[in-house]
C-alpha positions as semicolon CSV with decimal commas, in nm:
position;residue;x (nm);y (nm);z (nm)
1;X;-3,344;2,989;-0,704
2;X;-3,113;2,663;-0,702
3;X;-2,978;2,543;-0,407
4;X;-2,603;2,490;-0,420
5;X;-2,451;2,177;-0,196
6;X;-2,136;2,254;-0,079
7;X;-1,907;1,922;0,030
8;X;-1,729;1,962;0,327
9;X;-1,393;1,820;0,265
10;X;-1,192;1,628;0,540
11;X;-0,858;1,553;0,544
12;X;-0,893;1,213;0,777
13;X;-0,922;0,988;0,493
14;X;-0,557;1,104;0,379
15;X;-0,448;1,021;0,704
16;X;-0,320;0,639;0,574
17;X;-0,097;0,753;0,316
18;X;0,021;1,064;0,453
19;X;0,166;0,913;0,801
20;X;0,347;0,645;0,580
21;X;0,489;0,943;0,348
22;X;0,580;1,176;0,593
23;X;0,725;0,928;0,814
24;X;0,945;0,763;0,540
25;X;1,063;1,102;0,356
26;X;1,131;1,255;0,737
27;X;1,358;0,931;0,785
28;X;1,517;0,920;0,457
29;X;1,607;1,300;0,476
30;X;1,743;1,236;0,840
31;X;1,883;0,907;0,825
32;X;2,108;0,964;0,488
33;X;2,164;1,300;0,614
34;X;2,299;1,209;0,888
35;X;2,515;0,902;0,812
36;X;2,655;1,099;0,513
37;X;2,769;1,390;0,823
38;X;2,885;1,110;1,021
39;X;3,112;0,919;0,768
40;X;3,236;1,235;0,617
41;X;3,321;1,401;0,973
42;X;3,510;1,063;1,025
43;X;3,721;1,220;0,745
44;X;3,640;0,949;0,502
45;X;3,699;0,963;0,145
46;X;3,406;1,110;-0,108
47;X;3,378;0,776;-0,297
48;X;3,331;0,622;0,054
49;X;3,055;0,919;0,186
50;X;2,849;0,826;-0,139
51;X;2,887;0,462;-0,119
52;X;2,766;0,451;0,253
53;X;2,492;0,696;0,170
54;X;2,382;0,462;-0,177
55;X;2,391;0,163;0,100
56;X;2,166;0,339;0,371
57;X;1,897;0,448;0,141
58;X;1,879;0,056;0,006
59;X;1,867;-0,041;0,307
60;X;1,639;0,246;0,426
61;X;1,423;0,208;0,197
62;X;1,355;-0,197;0,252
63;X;1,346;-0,162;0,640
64;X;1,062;0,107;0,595
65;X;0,888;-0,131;0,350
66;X;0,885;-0,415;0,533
67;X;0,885;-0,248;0,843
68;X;0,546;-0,070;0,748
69;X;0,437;-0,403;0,576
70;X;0,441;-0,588;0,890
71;X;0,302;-0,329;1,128
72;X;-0,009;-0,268;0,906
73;X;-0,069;-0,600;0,812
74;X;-0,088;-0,696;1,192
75;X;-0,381;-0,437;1,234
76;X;-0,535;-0,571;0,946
77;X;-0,497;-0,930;1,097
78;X;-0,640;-0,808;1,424
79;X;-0,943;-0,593;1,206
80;X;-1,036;-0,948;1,037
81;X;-1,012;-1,174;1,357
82;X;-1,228;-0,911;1,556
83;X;-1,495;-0,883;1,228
84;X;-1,505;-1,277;1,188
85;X;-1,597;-1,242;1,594
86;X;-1,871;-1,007;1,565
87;X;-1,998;-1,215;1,222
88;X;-1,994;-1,493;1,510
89;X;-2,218;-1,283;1,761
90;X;-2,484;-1,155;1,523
91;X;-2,575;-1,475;1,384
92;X;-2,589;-1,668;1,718
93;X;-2,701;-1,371;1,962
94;X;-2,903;-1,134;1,751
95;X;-3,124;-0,936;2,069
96;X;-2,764;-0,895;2,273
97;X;-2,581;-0,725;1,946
98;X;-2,926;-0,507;1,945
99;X;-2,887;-0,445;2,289
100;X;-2,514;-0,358;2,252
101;X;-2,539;-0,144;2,009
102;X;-2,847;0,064;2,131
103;X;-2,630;0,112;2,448
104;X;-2,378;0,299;2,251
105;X;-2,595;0,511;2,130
106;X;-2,781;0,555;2,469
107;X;-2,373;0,629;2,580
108;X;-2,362;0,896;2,275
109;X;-2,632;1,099;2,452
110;X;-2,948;0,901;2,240
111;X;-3,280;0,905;2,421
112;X;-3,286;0,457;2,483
113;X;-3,606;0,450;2,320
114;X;-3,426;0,650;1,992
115;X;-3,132;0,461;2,068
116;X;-3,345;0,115;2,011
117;X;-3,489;0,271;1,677
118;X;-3,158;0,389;1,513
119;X;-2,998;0,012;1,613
120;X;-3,277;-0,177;1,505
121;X;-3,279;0,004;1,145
122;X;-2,937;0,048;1,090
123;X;-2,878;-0,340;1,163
124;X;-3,133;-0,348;0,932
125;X;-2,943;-0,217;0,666
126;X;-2,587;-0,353;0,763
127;X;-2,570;-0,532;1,101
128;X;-2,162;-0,599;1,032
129;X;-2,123;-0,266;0,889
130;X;-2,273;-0,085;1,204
131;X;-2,105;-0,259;1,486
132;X;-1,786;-0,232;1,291
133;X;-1,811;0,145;1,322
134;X;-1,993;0,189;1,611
135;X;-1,819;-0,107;1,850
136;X;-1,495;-0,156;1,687
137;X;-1,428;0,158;1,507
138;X;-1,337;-0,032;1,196
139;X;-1,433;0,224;0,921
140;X;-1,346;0,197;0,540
141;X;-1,151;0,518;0,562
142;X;-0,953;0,417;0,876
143;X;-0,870;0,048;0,752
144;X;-0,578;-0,092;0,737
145;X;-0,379;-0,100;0,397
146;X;-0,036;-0,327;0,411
147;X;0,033;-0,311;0,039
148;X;0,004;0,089;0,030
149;X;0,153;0,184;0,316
150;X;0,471;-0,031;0,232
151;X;0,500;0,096;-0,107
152;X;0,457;0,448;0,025
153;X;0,689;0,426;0,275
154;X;0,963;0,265;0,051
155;X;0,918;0,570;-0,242
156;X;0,898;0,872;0,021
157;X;1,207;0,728;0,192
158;X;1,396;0,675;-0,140
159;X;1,260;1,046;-0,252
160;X;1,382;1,214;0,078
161;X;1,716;1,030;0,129
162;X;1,792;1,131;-0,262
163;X;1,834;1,494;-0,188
164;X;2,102;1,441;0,086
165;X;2,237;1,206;-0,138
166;X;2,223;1,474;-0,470
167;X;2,414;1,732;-0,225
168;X;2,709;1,542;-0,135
169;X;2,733;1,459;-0,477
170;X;2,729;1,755;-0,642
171;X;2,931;1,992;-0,425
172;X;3,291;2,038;-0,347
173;X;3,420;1,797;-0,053
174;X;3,556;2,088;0,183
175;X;3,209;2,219;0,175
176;X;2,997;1,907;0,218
177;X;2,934;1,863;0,605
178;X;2,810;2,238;0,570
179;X;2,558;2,229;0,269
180;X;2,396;1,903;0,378
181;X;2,360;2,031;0,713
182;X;2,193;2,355;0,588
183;X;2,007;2,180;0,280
184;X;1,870;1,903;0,476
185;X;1,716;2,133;0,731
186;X;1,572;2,309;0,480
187;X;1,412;1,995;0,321
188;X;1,312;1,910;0,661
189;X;1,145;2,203;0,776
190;X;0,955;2,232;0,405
191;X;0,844;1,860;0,467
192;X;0,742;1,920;0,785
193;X;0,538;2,242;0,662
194;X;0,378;2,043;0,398
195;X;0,274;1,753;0,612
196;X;0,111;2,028;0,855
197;X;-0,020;2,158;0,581
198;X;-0,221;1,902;0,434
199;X;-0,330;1,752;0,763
200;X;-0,444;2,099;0,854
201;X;-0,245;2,202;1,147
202;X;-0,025;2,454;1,164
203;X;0,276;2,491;0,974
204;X;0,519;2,693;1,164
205;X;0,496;2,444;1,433
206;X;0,514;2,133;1,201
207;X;0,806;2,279;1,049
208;X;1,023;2,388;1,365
209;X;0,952;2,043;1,492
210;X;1,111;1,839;1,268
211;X;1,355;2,087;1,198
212;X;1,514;2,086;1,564
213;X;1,457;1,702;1,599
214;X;1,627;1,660;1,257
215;X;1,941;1,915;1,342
216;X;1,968;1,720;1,697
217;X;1,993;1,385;1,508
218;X;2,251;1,515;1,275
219;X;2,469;1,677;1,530
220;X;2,479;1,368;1,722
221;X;2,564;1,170;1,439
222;X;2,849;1,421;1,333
223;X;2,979;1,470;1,660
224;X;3,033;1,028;1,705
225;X;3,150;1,039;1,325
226;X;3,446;1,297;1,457
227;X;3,450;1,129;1,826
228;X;3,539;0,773;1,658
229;X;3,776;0,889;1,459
230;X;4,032;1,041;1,721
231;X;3,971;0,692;1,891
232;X;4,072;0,548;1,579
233;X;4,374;0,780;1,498
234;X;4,534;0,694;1,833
Protein backbone atom coordinates (compact mmCIF):
# COMPACT_ATOMS: atom_id res chain seq x y z
CA UNK A 1 0.00 0.00 0.00
CA UNK A 2 1.58 3.57 -0.82
CA UNK A 3 1.81 6.02 1.62
CA UNK A 4 0.30 9.35 0.61
CA UNK A 5 2.11 12.74 2.13
CA UNK A 6 -0.23 15.22 2.65
CA UNK A 7 1.38 19.08 2.87
CA UNK A 8 0.03 21.05 5.40
CA UNK A 9 -0.50 24.40 3.91
CA UNK A 10 0.00 27.70 5.94
CA UNK A 11 -1.10 30.85 5.16
CA UNK A 12 1.91 32.87 7.16
CA UNK A 13 4.06 33.10 4.23
CA UNK A 14 1.20 35.24 2.44
CA UNK A 15 1.25 37.34 5.27
CA UNK A 16 3.87 40.04 3.34
CA UNK A 17 1.81 40.68 0.46
CA UNK A 18 -1.49 40.38 1.84
CA UNK A 19 -1.07 43.19 4.75
CA UNK A 20 0.35 45.52 1.93
CA UNK A 21 -2.87 44.60 -0.33
CA UNK A 22 -5.40 44.76 2.08
CA UNK A 23 -4.11 47.75 3.65
CA UNK A 24 -3.77 49.75 0.35
CA UNK A 25 -7.22 48.54 -1.36
CA UNK A 26 -9.00 49.24 2.34
CA UNK A 27 -7.44 52.88 1.97
CA UNK A 28 -8.07 53.46 -1.57
CA UNK A 29 -11.79 52.30 -1.20
CA UNK A 30 -12.05 54.62 1.97
CA UNK A 31 -9.99 57.42 1.18
CA UNK A 32 -11.54 58.18 -2.53
CA UNK A 33 -14.73 57.21 -1.09
CA UNK A 34 -14.74 59.46 1.18
CA UNK A 35 -13.23 62.62 -0.35
CA UNK A 36 -15.56 62.05 -3.35
CA UNK A 37 -18.72 62.24 -0.30
CA UNK A 38 -17.00 65.12 1.08
CA UNK A 39 -16.48 67.35 -2.07
CA UNK A 40 -19.78 66.39 -3.50
CA UNK A 41 -21.74 67.10 -0.06
CA UNK A 42 -19.86 70.52 -0.31
CA UNK A 43 -22.22 70.78 -3.34
CA UNK A 44 -19.41 70.91 -5.79
CA UNK A 45 -19.73 70.47 -9.37
CA UNK A 46 -19.38 66.69 -11.03
CA UNK A 47 -16.32 67.71 -13.14
CA UNK A 48 -14.88 68.96 -9.78
CA UNK A 49 -16.01 65.48 -7.59
CA UNK A 50 -14.04 63.48 -10.39
CA UNK A 51 -11.15 65.71 -10.64
CA UNK A 52 -10.53 65.67 -6.78
CA UNK A 53 -11.16 61.95 -6.73
CA UNK A 54 -8.49 61.40 -10.09
CA UNK A 55 -6.08 63.68 -7.73
CA UNK A 56 -6.48 61.58 -4.42
CA UNK A 57 -5.93 58.25 -5.95
CA UNK A 58 -2.46 59.78 -7.61
CA UNK A 59 -1.66 60.90 -4.77
CA UNK A 60 -2.96 57.85 -2.82
CA UNK A 61 -1.43 55.70 -4.61
CA UNK A 62 2.35 57.36 -4.33
CA UNK A 63 1.99 58.04 -0.51
CA UNK A 64 1.19 54.21 -0.04
CA UNK A 65 4.20 53.40 -2.28
CA UNK A 66 6.58 55.28 -0.79
CA UNK A 67 5.06 55.16 2.39
CA UNK A 68 5.34 51.23 2.39
CA UNK A 69 8.81 51.63 0.64
CA UNK A 70 10.27 53.37 3.49
CA UNK A 71 8.71 51.47 6.37
CA UNK A 72 9.88 48.06 4.95
CA UNK A 73 13.06 49.04 3.84
CA UNK A 74 13.85 50.29 7.47
CA UNK A 75 13.16 46.65 8.79
CA UNK A 76 15.20 45.37 6.20
CA UNK A 77 18.02 47.89 7.22
CA UNK A 78 17.62 46.88 10.83
CA UNK A 79 17.44 42.76 9.60
CA UNK A 80 21.00 43.40 7.80
CA UNK A 81 22.70 45.53 10.63
CA UNK A 82 21.53 42.88 13.30
CA UNK A 83 22.78 39.74 10.74
CA UNK A 84 26.21 41.58 9.97
CA UNK A 85 26.27 41.62 14.15
CA UNK A 86 25.70 38.09 14.72
CA UNK A 87 28.24 37.29 11.46
CA UNK A 88 30.50 39.44 13.96
CA UNK A 89 29.81 37.12 17.11
CA UNK A 90 30.18 33.70 15.51
CA UNK A 91 33.42 34.25 14.03
CA UNK A 92 35.04 35.94 17.11
CA UNK A 93 33.02 34.08 20.03
CA UNK A 94 32.11 30.69 18.67
CA UNK A 95 31.49 28.62 22.44
CA UNK A 96 29.20 31.87 23.67
CA UNK A 97 26.89 31.71 20.26
CA UNK A 98 26.83 27.75 21.23
CA UNK A 99 26.00 28.58 24.55
CA UNK A 100 23.32 31.13 23.45
CA UNK A 101 21.71 29.23 21.37
CA UNK A 102 21.50 25.92 23.44
CA UNK A 103 19.86 28.23 26.09
CA UNK A 104 17.01 28.87 23.81
CA UNK A 105 16.37 25.70 23.33
CA UNK A 106 16.87 24.77 27.08
CA UNK A 107 14.07 28.02 27.32
CA UNK A 108 11.83 26.00 24.61
CA UNK A 109 11.46 23.16 27.13
CA UNK A 110 14.85 21.06 25.57
CA UNK A 111 16.50 18.74 28.06
CA UNK A 112 20.33 21.14 28.23
CA UNK A 113 22.11 18.14 27.34
CA UNK A 114 19.56 17.81 23.96
CA UNK A 115 19.62 21.39 23.86
CA UNK A 116 23.70 21.27 23.43
CA UNK A 117 23.22 18.48 20.66
CA UNK A 118 20.53 20.20 18.46
CA UNK A 119 22.88 23.69 18.70
CA UNK A 120 25.98 22.10 18.08
CA UNK A 121 24.56 20.30 14.77
CA UNK A 122 22.41 22.76 13.53
CA UNK A 123 25.39 25.41 13.71
CA UNK A 124 26.86 22.79 12.02
CA UNK A 125 24.83 23.04 9.16
CA UNK A 126 24.10 26.91 9.18
CA UNK A 127 25.44 28.78 12.23
CA UNK A 128 23.91 32.32 10.60
CA UNK A 129 20.90 30.59 9.46
CA UNK A 130 20.05 29.18 13.03
CA UNK A 131 20.58 32.14 15.22
CA UNK A 132 18.73 34.15 12.65
CA UNK A 133 15.64 32.10 13.39
CA UNK A 134 16.13 31.07 16.64
CA UNK A 135 17.67 34.60 18.28
CA UNK A 136 16.45 37.12 15.93
CA UNK A 137 13.48 35.63 14.35
CA UNK A 138 14.71 36.60 10.95
CA UNK A 139 13.12 33.84 8.75
CA UNK A 140 13.00 33.77 4.83
CA UNK A 141 9.25 33.79 4.94
CA UNK A 142 8.98 36.69 7.44
CA UNK A 143 11.73 38.97 5.68
CA UNK A 144 11.40 42.06 4.75
CA UNK A 145 10.53 42.91 1.01
CA UNK A 146 10.68 46.94 0.16
CA UNK A 147 10.29 46.53 -3.59
CA UNK A 148 7.04 44.22 -3.21
CA UNK A 149 5.36 45.66 -0.67
CA UNK A 150 5.56 49.17 -2.41
CA UNK A 151 4.43 47.94 -5.62
CA UNK A 152 1.61 46.10 -3.89
CA UNK A 153 0.52 48.73 -2.01
CA UNK A 154 0.53 51.27 -4.95
CA UNK A 155 -1.75 48.63 -7.38
CA UNK A 156 -4.30 47.55 -4.47
CA UNK A 157 -4.74 51.25 -3.64
CA UNK A 158 -5.17 52.27 -7.34
CA UNK A 159 -7.60 48.98 -7.75
CA UNK A 160 -9.76 49.93 -4.65
CA UNK A 161 -9.95 53.74 -5.08
CA UNK A 162 -11.09 52.91 -8.93
CA UNK A 163 -14.43 51.57 -7.95
CA UNK A 164 -15.46 54.72 -5.93
CA UNK A 165 -14.08 56.49 -8.64
CA UNK A 166 -16.21 54.20 -11.56
CA UNK A 167 -19.47 55.04 -9.34
CA UNK A 168 -19.42 58.66 -9.31
CA UNK A 169 -18.73 58.46 -12.76
CA UNK A 170 -21.19 56.51 -14.06
CA UNK A 171 -24.33 57.49 -12.16
CA UNK A 172 -26.62 60.40 -12.15
CA UNK A 173 -25.33 63.41 -9.83
CA UNK A 174 -28.59 63.61 -7.55
CA UNK A 175 -27.90 60.06 -6.73
CA UNK A 176 -24.14 60.02 -6.16
CA UNK A 177 -23.55 60.66 -2.31
CA UNK A 178 -26.10 57.63 -2.00
CA UNK A 179 -24.60 54.87 -4.37
CA UNK A 180 -21.02 55.47 -3.28
CA UNK A 181 -22.02 55.32 0.18
CA UNK A 182 -23.88 51.98 -0.34
CA UNK A 183 -21.32 50.61 -3.09
CA UNK A 184 -18.30 51.37 -1.17
CA UNK A 185 -19.53 49.54 1.87
CA UNK A 186 -20.21 46.84 -0.06
CA UNK A 187 -16.65 46.75 -1.56
CA UNK A 188 -15.51 47.19 1.87
CA UNK A 189 -17.17 44.58 3.64
CA UNK A 190 -16.30 41.97 0.49
CA UNK A 191 -12.58 43.11 0.96
CA UNK A 192 -12.65 42.73 4.33
CA UNK A 193 -14.30 39.11 3.92
CA UNK A 194 -11.68 38.17 1.51
CA UNK A 195 -8.73 39.32 3.53
CA UNK A 196 -10.30 37.15 6.52
CA UNK A 197 -10.64 34.74 4.29
CA UNK A 198 -7.37 34.05 3.04
CA UNK A 199 -5.62 34.71 6.32
CA UNK A 200 -8.01 32.21 7.81
CA UNK A 201 -10.02 34.03 10.32
CA UNK A 202 -13.32 34.59 10.25
CA UNK A 203 -15.14 36.42 7.77
CA UNK A 204 -18.19 37.85 9.29
CA UNK A 205 -16.03 39.58 11.69
CA UNK A 206 -13.41 40.76 9.09
CA UNK A 207 -16.13 42.06 7.12
CA UNK A 208 -18.29 44.05 9.81
CA UNK A 209 -15.00 45.54 10.86
CA UNK A 210 -14.03 47.35 8.13
CA UNK A 211 -17.40 47.92 7.16
CA UNK A 212 -18.33 50.12 10.35
CA UNK A 213 -14.77 51.71 10.43
CA UNK A 214 -15.20 52.50 6.70
CA UNK A 215 -19.04 53.98 7.09
CA UNK A 216 -17.62 56.06 10.27
CA UNK A 217 -14.83 57.53 8.05
CA UNK A 218 -17.22 58.43 5.35
CA UNK A 219 -19.82 60.01 7.51
CA UNK A 220 -17.29 62.14 9.03
CA UNK A 221 -15.96 63.17 5.90
CA UNK A 222 -19.55 63.97 4.49
CA UNK A 223 -20.75 65.58 7.43
CA UNK A 224 -17.28 68.41 7.30
CA UNK A 225 -17.87 68.40 3.37
CA UNK A 226 -21.65 69.83 4.25
CA UNK A 227 -20.35 71.61 7.66
CA UNK A 228 -17.73 73.77 5.47
CA UNK A 229 -19.89 74.64 3.13
CA UNK A 230 -22.60 76.60 5.26
CA UNK A 231 -19.36 78.31 6.69
CA UNK A 232 -18.57 79.12 3.29
CA UNK A 233 -22.10 80.22 2.08
CA UNK A 234 -22.30 82.79 4.89
Amino acid sequence: MTAVRLRERHRIGRIGWLRASVLGANDGILSTASLVLGVAAAHATRGNILLAGIAGLVAGAMSMAAGEYVSVHSQADTEKAELDLERRELATDDKGEHKELAAIYVGRGLDPALAKRVAQELMAYDALGSHARDELGITTTLTARPVQAALASAASFTAGAALPLLVAALFPGDLLILLVSLTSLVFLALLGALAARVGGAGVMAGALRVTFWGALAMAVTSGVGAATNLVIAR
